[in-house]
N, C-alpha and C positions, 0 to 999 in steps of 0.2 A: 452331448458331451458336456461336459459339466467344466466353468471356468473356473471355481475355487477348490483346490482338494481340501479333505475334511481336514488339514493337516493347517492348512491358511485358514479356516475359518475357526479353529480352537486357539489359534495363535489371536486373532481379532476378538474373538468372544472374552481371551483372558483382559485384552487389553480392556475393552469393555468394564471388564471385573475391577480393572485397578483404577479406570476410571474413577465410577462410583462409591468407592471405597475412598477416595481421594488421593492416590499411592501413583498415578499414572501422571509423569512429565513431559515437558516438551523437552527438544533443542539444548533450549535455551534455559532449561533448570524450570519454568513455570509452573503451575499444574496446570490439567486439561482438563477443563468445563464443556469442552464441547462437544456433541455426539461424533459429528464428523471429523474432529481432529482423532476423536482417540481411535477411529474406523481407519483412517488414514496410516497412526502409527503402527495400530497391530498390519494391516497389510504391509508395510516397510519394514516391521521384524517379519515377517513370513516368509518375505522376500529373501531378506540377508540367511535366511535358513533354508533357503532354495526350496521350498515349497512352492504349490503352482500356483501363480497367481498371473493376471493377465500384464504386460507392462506398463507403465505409466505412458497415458497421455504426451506429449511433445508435442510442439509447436514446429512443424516442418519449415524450413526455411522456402523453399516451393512455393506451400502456399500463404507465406507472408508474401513474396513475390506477386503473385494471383490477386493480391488481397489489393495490394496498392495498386495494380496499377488498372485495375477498376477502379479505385477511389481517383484515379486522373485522369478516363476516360468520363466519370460523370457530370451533371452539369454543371456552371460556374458556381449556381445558388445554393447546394446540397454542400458544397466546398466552403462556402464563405458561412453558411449556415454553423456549418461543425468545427469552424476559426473561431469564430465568433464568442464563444465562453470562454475559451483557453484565455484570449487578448483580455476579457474582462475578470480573466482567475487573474492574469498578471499583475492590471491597475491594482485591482485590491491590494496585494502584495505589497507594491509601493506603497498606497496607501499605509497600511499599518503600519511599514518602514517611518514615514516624515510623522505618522502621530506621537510615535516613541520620541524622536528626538524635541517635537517641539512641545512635549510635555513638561523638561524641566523650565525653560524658558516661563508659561504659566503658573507653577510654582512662586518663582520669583517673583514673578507680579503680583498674586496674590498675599507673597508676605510682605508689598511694599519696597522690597531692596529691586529695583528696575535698574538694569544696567545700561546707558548710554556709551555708544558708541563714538570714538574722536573721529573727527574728519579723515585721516587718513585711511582708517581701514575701510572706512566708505567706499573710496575710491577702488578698492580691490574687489 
């Protein structure tokens, strides 16, 4: 039994066609370069034209359920292992935060106008 009728795949073949013609958009007004996006949109006009096409993939809530709570039954190491980038995506983050701001600060100095602080705000 066949999952695409010949009805959904004249619809993907056109889109195909406006592809490489450059005439096929996204969304978002863009145009599509990609083989897989324009595979994608002609299947979602086929769709909206009730031809048979199979339904989209989902992500069941089940088994995201399933999914985690194997990731809390495994060991501590596999755990801290897969923390572990996330915590050093964050530093960086920061990082490039305090480089921006103490970038006009070196300006200053290198044109010589260095601005001295009074005692008071020291104390703050």
């Amino acid at each position: 039994m066949a999952k695409y009728s010949k009805g959904s795949q004249n619809t993907v073949k056109s889109a195909m066609h406006r592809m490489k013609k450059g005439k096929l958009k996204s969304g978002s007004g863009a145009k599509v370069k990609s083989r897989k996006q324009a595979i994608a949109i002609g299947l979602s006009e086929a769709r909206e034209k009730g031809a048979k096409v199979p339904p989209k993939k989902a992500a069941s809530k089940k088994s995201a359920r399933q999914k985690s709570a194997s990731k809390k039954s495994a060991p501590g190491k596999a755990a801290s292992k897969k923390n572990a980038p996330r915590k050093a995506a964050a530093r960086k983050s920061t990082g490039r935060a305090r480089s921006k701001k103490s970038a006009p600060k070196k300006a200053a100095a290198k044109k010589g106008t260095s601005r001295k602080r009074s005692a008071p705000s020291r104390r703050r």
